[in-house]
N, C-alpha and C positions, 0 to 999 in steps of 0.2 A: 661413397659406398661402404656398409661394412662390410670387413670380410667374414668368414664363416670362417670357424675353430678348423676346421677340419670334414671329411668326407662322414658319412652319414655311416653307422655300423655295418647296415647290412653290404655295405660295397668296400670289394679288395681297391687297398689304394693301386692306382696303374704301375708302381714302380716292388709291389710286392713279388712275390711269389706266385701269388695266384693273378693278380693282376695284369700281370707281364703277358700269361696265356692268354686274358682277353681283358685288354685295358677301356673298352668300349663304354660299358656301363658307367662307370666310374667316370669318363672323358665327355660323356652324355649330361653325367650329373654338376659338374663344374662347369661348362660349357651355359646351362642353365640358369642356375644360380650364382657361380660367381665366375665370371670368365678369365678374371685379370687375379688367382687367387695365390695367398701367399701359402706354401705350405709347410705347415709346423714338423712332417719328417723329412723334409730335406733342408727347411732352412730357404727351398727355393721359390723362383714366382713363377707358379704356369698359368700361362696363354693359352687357352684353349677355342676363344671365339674364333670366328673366321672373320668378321672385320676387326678384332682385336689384333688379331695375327698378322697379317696383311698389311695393318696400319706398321706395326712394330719393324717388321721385314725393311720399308722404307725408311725409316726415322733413324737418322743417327744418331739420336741419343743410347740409343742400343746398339753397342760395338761388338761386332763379329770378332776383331782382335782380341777385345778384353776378355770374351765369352772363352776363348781358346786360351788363354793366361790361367783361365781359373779352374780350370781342370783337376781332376783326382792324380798330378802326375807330377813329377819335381824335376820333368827336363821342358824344354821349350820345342816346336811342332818347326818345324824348318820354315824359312821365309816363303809363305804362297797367298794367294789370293783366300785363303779361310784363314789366315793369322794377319791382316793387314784392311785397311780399313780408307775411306777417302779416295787423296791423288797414288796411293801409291799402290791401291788393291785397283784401281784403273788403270797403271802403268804396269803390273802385271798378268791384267785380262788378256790385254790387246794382243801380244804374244800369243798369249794361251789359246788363241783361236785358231794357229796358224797348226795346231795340233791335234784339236776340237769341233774346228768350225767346221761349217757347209763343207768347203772344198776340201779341207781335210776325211772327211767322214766320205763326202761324192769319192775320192779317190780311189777309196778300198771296198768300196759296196759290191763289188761283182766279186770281188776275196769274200767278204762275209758269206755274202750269198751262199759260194762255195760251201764253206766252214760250215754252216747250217744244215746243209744237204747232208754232208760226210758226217755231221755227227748223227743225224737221224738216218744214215747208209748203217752205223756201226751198230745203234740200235736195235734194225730191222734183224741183223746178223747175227745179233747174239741173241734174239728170241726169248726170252724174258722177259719179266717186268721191268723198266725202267725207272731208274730214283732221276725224277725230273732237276731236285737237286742239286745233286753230284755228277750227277751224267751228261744234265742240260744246261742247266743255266752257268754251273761252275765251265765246262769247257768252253761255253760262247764267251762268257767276258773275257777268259784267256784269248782266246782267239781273236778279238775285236780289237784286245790290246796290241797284242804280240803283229798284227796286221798294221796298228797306225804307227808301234816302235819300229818295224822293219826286222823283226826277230826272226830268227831261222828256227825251225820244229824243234831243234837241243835249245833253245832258250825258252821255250812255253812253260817247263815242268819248273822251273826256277820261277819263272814270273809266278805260276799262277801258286807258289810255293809261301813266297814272301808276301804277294797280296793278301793273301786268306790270313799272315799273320799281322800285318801292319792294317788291317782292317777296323782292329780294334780301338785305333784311334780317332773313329769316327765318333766313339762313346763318350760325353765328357764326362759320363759319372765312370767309366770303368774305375774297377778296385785299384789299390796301388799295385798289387803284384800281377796282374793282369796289363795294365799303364805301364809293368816294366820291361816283359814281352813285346809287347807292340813298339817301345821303344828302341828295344833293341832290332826289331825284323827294321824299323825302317831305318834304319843307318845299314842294315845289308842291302834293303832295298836300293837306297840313293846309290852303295857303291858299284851294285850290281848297274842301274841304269848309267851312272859316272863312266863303267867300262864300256856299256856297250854303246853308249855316243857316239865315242870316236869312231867308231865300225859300221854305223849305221850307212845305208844307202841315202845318201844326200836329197835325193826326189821322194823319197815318205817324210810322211809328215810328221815324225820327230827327228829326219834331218834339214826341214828348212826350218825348223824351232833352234835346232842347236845353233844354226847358222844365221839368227837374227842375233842383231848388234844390240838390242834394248836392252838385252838383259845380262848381270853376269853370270858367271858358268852353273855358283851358287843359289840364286834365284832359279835359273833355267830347270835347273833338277828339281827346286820346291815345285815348279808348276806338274812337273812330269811326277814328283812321289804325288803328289794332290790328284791330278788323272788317275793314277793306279787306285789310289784309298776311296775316291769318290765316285770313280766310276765301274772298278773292278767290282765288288762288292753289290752295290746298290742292282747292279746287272745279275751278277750270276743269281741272288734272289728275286728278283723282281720275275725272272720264267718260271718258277717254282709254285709263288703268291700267285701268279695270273692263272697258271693251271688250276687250282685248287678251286678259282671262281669258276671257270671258262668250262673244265672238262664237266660240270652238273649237268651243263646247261645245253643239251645237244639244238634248243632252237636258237640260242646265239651262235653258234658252232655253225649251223648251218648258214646263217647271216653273215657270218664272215667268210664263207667258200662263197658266196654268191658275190659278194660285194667288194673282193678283191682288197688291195695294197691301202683303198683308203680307211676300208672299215675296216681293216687291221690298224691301222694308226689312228683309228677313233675308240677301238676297243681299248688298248695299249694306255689311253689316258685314264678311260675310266677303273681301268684293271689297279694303275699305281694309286688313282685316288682312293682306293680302295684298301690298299695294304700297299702304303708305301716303305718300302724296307729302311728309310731313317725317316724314321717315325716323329723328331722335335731338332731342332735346332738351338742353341746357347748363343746370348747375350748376356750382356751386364751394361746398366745403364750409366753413361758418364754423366747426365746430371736428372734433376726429376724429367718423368714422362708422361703426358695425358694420353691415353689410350680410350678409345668407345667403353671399354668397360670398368676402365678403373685407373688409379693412377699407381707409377710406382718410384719409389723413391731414387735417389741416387745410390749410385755404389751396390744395386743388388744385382742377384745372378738372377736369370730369370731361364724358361726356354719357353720358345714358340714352340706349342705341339702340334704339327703339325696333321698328324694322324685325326685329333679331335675336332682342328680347322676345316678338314675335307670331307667330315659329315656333320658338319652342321645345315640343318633341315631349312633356317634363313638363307640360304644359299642355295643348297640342291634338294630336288626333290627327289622322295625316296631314297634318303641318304645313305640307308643300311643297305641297299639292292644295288644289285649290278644290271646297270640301265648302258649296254653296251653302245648305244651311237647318242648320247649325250653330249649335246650341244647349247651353249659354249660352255666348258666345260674347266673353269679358271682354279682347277685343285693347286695347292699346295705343295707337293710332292716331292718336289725341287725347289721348294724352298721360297723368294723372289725379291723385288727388290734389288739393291746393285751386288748383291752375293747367291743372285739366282744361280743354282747349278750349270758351270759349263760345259757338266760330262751329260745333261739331261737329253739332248738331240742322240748322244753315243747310246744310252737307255733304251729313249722310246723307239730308234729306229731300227735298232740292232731285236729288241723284243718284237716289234711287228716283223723282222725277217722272219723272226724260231716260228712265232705263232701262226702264223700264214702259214707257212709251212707245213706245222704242227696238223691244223685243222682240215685242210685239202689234201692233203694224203692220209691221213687217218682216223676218218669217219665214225670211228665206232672206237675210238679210244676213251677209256673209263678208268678213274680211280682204283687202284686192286687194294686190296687189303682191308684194313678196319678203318676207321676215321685220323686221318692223319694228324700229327701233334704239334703246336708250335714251339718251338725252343722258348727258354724261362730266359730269354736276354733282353735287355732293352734296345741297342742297335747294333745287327739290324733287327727288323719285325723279319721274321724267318720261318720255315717251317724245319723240324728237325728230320726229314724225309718227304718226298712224297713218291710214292711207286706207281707207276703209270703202264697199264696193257695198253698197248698202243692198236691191237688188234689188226686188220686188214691194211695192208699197204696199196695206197690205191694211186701208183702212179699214171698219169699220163700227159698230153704232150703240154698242158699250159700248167701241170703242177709246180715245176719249181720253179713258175716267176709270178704268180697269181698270191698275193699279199705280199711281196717283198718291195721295198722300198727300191727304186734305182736310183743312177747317180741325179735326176734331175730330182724327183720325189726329196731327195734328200737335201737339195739345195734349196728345197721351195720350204718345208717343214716349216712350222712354229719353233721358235727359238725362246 
């Protein structure tokens, strides 16, 4: 195949300025014409098809370790299952479930539940617009954490302090001075989690992680800062991004009060595929790779976009629309492959609690203000507010468990 020079004038490249706001067009036009393309401003190769993607995801010629190596950063990301690769990113999974997994997550789902209510109690309370943002989505992923580490209310403001800044190491293009931030938050981060191990309550599920023998103490905190950066983050936006589809839409809205806990976790998929807040993932291939759309040599940096793989129109129909109970519905969003997200079950099931909720008590909730703006970053895909009148509270006796997942829901999920 040859490649194309480069993107066509009239489209922002997706890594520009303008682009970043809305990398669509541009992800639409590579996806097209070259799926497998090398690009002359970064030097890099993006993957934009969805069986280009897909294929890659599986194929160890493209190493998630090396991907992580080559970063915009001049220190190394602590030993976890996103810096390692083969027998030894599978001999650090398997732990990582005991913090992640089904039984893990079943444990604390009647605490989230909780947590969901009281943040939309505090909402109701202070009678204003809500920034679904900061208000919602940043306090749920605190909470979701702060429940599976065993943290007491004076350690929330700490967690959810150092995740928002060791966040950035989700980026591998972040700038070097931006790479030195996020450096610095996650060595607070690891010492702050390092203190609070030993204090943990032995029966939550980051005290039978500390108290498994597979791993050393040094690995055990890689998996636990790896939980914070990948699942803190990817959470507190992803209720943000769903809002922004969800609240137009009062006849999905109404679909999901009628249809309960599951068409909440049917919505919740096609919400992420849709604006998944890490929008590509990094590789670098250790020797050549044949891909569906192209080949790539050895020794390059490449990323699977992920964001371009989940509307492509060979795959889903109506790719730009929010088709809320599409089925089967094989997005991207988390990545897949043996470096599938393990915080992806913490995501989608912690966002069908908010939104079930969201939706059955607050019927006539609407966008306020002008048209909301997305942040000029590349990860995550974010919005830089969104204000939310939540309008009429409409409690009653099956509101706060009508879309929430419980602990059995949560053991049965897709993984």
């Amino acid at each position: 195949m040859t490649k194309a020079a480069g993107l066509p004038a009239h489209l922002a490249h997706p890594f520009s300025p303008a682009g970043r706001i809305d990398p669509y067009p541009a992800y639409a036009w590579l996806r097209t014409h070259d799926p497998v393309h090398r690009d002359p401003m970064t030097g890099m190769w993006l993957v934009t098809g969805y069986a280009d993607c897909a294929a890659l995801l599986k194929d160890p010629a493209f190493s998630a370790a090396s991907g992580q190596r080559e970063r915009s950063r001049d220190d190394d990301l602590p030993v976890s299952m996103l810096t390692t690769d083969g027998l030894d990113h599978t001999r650090l999974r398997a732990p990582g479930a005991l913090l992640l997994g089904p039984a893990a997550l079943a444990s604390v789902a009647d605490a989230i539940a909780a947590d969901a209510d009281a943040l939309l109690d505090r909402a109701v309370e202070r009678g204003v617009p809500v920034d679904a943002v900061e208000e919602l989505g940043a306090p749920l992923a605190t909470a979701v954490l702060a429940r599976l580490f065993g943290l007491s209310e004076d350690g929330r403001a700490t967690l959810a302090a150092l995740a928002r800044a060791a966040s950035v190491n989700l980026d591998p293009l972040a700038p070097p001075q931006i790479a030195r931030v996020g450096r610095a938050a996650m060595g607070e981060l690891t010492r702050f989690l390092d203190a609070h191990t030993d204090r943990a309550d032995p029966h939550c599920p980051l005290g039978r992680l500390a108290a498994d023998t597979r791993l050393t103490r040094q690995e055990m905190l890689g998996v636990l800062g790896l939980a914070v950066v990948g699942g803190w983050q990817p959470l507190a936006e992803a209720v943000g991004n769903a809002l922004y589809w969800l609240l137009p839409r009062p006849e999905v809205r109404a679909a999901l009060r009628a249809g309960g806990r599951d068409a909440a976790d049917t919505a919740v998929d096609e919400l992420l595929r849709l604006e998944a807040p890490i929008p590509f993932t990094a590789r670098v291939t250790v020797h050549d790779a044949e891909l569906p759309g192209g080949r790539v040599p050895a020794g390059q940096r490449v990323l699977a976009v992920l964001a371009a793989a989940n509307r492509d129109p060979a795959v889903f129909a109506d790719p730009d629309g929010l088709v809320w109970d599409r089925r089967p519905n094989p997005h991207l969003a988390f990545g897949g492959g043996p470096h599938f997200c393990l915080a992806a079950r913490l995501v989608k099931q912690s966002g069908a609690t908010l939104l079930g909720r969201i939706v059955r008590r607050f019927p006539e909730a609407v966008i306020a203000g002008p048209d909301p703006r997305w942040a000029p970053s590349l990860i995550p895909r974010r919005l830089t507010a969104l204000p939310v009148d939540l309008g009429t509270d409409v409690p009653d006796a099956g509101s706060r468990d009508a879309g929430v997942p419980d602990a059995a829901g949560l053991q049965d999920a897709h993984a």
